[in-house]
C-alpha positions in Angstrom: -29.3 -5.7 -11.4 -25.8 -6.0 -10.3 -24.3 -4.2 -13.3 -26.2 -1.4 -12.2 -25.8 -1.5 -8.6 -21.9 -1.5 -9.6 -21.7 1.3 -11.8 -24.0 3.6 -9.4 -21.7 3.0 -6.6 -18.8 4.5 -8.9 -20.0 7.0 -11.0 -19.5 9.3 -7.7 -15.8 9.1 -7.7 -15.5 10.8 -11.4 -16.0 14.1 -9.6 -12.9 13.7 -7.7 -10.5 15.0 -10.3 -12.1 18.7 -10.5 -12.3 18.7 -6.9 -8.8 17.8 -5.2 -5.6 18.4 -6.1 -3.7 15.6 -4.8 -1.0 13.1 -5.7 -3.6 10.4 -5.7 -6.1 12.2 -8.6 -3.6 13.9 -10.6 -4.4 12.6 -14.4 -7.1 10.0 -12.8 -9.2 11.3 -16.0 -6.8 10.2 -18.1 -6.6 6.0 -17.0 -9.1 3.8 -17.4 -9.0 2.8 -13.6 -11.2 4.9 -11.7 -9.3 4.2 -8.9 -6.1 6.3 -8.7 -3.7 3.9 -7.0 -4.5 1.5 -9.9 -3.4 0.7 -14.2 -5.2 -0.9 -16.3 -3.9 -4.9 -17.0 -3.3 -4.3 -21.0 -3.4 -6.8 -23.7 0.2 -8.2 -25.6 0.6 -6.2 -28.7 0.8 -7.6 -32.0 1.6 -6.6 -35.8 -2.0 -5.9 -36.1 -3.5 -4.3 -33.0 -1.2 -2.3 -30.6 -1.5 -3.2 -26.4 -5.0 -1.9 -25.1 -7.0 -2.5 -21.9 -8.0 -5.6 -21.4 -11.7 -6.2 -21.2 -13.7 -7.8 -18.4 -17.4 -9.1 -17.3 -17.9 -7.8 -13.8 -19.8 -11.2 -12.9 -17.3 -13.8 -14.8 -14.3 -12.9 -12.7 -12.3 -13.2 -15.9 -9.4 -10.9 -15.3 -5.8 -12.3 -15.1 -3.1 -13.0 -12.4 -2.4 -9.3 -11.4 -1.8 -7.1 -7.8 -5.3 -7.5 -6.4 -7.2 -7.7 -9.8 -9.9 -6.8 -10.8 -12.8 -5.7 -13.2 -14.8 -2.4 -13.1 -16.3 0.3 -15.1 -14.2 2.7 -17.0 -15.4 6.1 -16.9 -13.0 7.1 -20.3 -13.6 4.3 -22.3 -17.2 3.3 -20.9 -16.6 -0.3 -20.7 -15.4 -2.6 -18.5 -11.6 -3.1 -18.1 -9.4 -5.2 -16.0 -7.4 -2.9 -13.3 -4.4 -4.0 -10.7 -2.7 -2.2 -8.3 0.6 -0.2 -9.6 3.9 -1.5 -8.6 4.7 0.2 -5.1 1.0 1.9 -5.0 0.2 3.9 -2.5 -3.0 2.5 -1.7 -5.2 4.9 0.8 -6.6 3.1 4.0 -9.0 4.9 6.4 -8.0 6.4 9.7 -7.0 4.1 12.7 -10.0 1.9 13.7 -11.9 2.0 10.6 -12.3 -0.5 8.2 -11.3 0.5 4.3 -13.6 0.0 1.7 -11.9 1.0 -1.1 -14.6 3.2 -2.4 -13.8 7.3 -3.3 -16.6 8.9 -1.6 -15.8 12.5 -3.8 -17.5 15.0 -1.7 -17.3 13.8 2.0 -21.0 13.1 1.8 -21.7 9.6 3.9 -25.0 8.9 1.6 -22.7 7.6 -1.1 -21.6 5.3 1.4 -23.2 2.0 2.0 -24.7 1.8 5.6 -23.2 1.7 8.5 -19.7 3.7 6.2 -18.5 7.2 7.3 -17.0 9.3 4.1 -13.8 10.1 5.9 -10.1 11.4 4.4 -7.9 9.0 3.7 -4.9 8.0 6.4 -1.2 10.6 5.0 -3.7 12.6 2.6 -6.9 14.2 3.8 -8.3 15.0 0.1 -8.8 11.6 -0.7 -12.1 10.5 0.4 -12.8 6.8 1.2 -16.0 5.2 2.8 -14.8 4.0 6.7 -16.7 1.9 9.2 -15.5 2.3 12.7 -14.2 -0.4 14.6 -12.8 -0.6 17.9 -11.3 -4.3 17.5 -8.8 -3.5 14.9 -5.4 -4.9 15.1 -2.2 -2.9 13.9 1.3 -4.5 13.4 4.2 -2.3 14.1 6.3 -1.3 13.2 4.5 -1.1 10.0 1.2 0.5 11.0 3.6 3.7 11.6 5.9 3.5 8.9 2.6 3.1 6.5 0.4 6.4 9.1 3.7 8.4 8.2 3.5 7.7 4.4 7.3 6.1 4.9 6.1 3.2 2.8 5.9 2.5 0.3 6.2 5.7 -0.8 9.9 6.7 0.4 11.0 2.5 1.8 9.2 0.0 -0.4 8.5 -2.6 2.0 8.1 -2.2 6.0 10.7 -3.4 8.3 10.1 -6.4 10.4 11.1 -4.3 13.5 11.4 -1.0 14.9 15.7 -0.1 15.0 15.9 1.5 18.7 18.6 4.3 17.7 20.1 6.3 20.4 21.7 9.8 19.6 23.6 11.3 22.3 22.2 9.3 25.2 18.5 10.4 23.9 16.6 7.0 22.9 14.7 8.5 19.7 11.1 7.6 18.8 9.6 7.1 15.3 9.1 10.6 13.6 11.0 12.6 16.0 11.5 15.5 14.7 15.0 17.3 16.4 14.7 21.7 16.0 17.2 23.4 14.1 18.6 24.7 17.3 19.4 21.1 18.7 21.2 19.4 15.8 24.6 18.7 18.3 22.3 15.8 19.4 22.7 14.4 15.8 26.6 15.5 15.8 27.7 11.6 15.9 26.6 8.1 14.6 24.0 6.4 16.8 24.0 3.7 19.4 21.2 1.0 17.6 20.0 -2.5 18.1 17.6 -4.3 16.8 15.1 -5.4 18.7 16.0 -8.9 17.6 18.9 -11.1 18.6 21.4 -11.2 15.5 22.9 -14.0 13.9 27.2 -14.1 14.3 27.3 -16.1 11.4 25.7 -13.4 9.2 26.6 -10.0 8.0 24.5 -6.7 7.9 24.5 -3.6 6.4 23.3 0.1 7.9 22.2 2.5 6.0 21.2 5.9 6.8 19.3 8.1 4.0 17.9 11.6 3.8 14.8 11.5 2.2 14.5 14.9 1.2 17.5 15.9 -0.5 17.8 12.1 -1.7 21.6 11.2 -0.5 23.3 8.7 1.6 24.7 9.9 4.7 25.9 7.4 6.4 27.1 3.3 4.7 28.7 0.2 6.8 28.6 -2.7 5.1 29.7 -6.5 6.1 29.1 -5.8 9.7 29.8 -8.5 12.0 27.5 -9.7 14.8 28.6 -10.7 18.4 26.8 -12.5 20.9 23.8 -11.4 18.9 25.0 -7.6 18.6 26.5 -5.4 16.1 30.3 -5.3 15.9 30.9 -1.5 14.6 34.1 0.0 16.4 36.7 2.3 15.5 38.4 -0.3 12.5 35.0 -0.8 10.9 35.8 0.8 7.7 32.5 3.2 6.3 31.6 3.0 2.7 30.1 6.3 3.2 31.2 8.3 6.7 28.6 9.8 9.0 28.1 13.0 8.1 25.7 14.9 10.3 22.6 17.1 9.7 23.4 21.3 9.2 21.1 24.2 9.3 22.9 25.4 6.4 22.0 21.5 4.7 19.3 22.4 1.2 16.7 22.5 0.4 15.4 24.6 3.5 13.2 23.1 6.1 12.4 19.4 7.3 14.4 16.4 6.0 13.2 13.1 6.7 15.5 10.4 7.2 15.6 6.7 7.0 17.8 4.5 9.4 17.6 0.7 7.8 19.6 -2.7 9.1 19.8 -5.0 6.2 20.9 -8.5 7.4 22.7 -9.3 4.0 22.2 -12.4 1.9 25.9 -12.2 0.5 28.9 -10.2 1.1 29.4 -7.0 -0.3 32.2 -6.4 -2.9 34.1 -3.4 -3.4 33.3 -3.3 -6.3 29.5 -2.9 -5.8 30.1 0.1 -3.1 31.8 1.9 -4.9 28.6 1.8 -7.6 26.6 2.8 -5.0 24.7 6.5 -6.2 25.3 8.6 -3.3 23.3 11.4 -4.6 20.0 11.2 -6.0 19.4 8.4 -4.0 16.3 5.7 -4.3 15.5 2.8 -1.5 13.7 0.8 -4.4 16.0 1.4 -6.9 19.2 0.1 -5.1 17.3 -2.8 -3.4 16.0 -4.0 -7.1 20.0 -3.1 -8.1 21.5 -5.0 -5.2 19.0 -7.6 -4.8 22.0 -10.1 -4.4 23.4 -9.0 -1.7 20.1 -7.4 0.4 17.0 -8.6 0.8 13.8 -6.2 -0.1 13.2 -6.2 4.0 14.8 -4.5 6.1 15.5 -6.5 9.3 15.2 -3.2 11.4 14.5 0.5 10.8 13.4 4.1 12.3 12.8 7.2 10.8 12.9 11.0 12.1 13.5 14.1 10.8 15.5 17.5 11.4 14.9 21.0 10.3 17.3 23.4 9.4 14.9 26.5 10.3 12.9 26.7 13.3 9.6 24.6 13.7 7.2 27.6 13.6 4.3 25.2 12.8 1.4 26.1 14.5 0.9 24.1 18.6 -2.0 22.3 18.8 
């Protein structure tokens, strides 16, 4: 009975694919996970038989170590496989103050729901479906509840920071995922006045980093900063790996940039050697944190985001 049960309550999901067109259900016809976010946990290869899914028995809870493993149906192969998340998934969650089950619901229909589960879109991208129970008594942390609502991480910042970085451009405290109009960049002209929410250690060194997300380049690098009396010691003589170079209307591709203000309280000092490695352009958060891992730790200590646009916002007021 609870084979069945199990494969009833996903059979609806394998009319997502024709359905949406989203980032989430792109080629899910093609993986033996029904669910998107997820790859299957494959065998070791050997002369005889190449790597494969490995197989599962949804009541033996046989599946190895993985990122939340676990057995279920597969749709393509029509057996069951062992699935764990993929490395920096974007796993959906329901909208604030509803539980997740993580259970595609492909046609906004609540029936294929279990009681007391709204089908509801999914929290950064409406056309995934997910069944959602209301509650009121939900807890968020921030700063990473917003970093996660804004689809910051892991998608563009691979782990949330501990704390919000309070940045202040031209006597203007910013918020997270301000937004500055095309005809108000002066506000951005010069480097920000930050802290960090948290007293800092004088015996340690930090790193900030500013990124646009958009056209993937550093804008702005100062490493082995000194802290005093639990502040940030950048002055005039603090030498920039990367100088700040301001937003532009005239900055490509057209439109809204998203940028990415991290502190980085480092682990060792930085070498010149190692900044001048450092790729500018075609910049990647994960990528140099996995590179540099030596020197920073995965977590940032503080960070913000906002964004600028090099056209007028002619989005529609709600």
């Amino acid at each position: 009975m609870l084979n069945t049960v199990f494969i009833m309550l996903l059979l609806p999901a394998a009319g997502l694919c024709a359905r949406y067109n989203s980032h989430l259900v792109k080629g899910w016809s093609n993986s033996d996970c029904v669910r998107p976010w997820q790859q299957p946990l494959m065998s070791k290869p050997t002369l005889r038989i190449p790597s494969r899914a490995i197989e599962c028995h949804p009541e033996e809870h046989d599946c190895p170590t993985g990122r939340n493993a676990v057995c279920q149906y597969s749709l393509r192969s029509q057996k069951y496989v062992c699935c764990e998340d993929k490395k920096d998934a974007d796993i959906p969650t329901c909208p604030k103050f509803y539980e997740t089950l993580l259970l595609p619901c492909g046609n906004s229909v609540d029936s294929q729901c279990p009681r007391g589960y709204r089908c509801l879109g999914s929290l950064g991208d409406d056309s995934v479906k997910l069944c959602c129970k209301p509650n009121r008594t939900l807890e968020y942390r921030e700063p990473e509840h917003t970093f996660r609502e804004n689809r910051i991480v892991p998608r563009l910042l691979p782990v949330a920071p501990a704390y919000e970085l309070i940045a202040t451009f031209s006597d203007e405290q910013i918020s997270m995922g301000q937004l500055f109009d095309a005809d108000i960049l002066d506000k951005l002209a010069d480097p920000p006045v930050m802290s960090a929410g948290v007293e800092l250690q004088d015996e340690k060194l930090y790193t900030i980093i500013l990124a646009d997300a958009t056209s993937k380049a550093v804008t702005w690098l100062v490493a082995n900063i000194a802290a005093f009396d639990g502040q940030l010691e950048i002055h005039r003589r603090t030498k920039s790996a990367v100088s700040y170079q301001p937003p532009d209307s005239t900055d490509r591709p057209v439109g809204m940039h998203t940028m990415i203000l991290a502190l980085y309280e480092q682990n060792d000092t930085w070498t010149q050697k190692d900044l001048a490695r450092i790729a500018m352009d075609d910049f990647n958060f994960t990528e140099w944190l996995e590179e540099y891992a030596h020197v920073l730790p995965a977590q940032a200590l503080a960070a913000t985001f906002y964004g600028y646009s090099t056209k007028k916002d002619d989005r529609k007021r709600i």
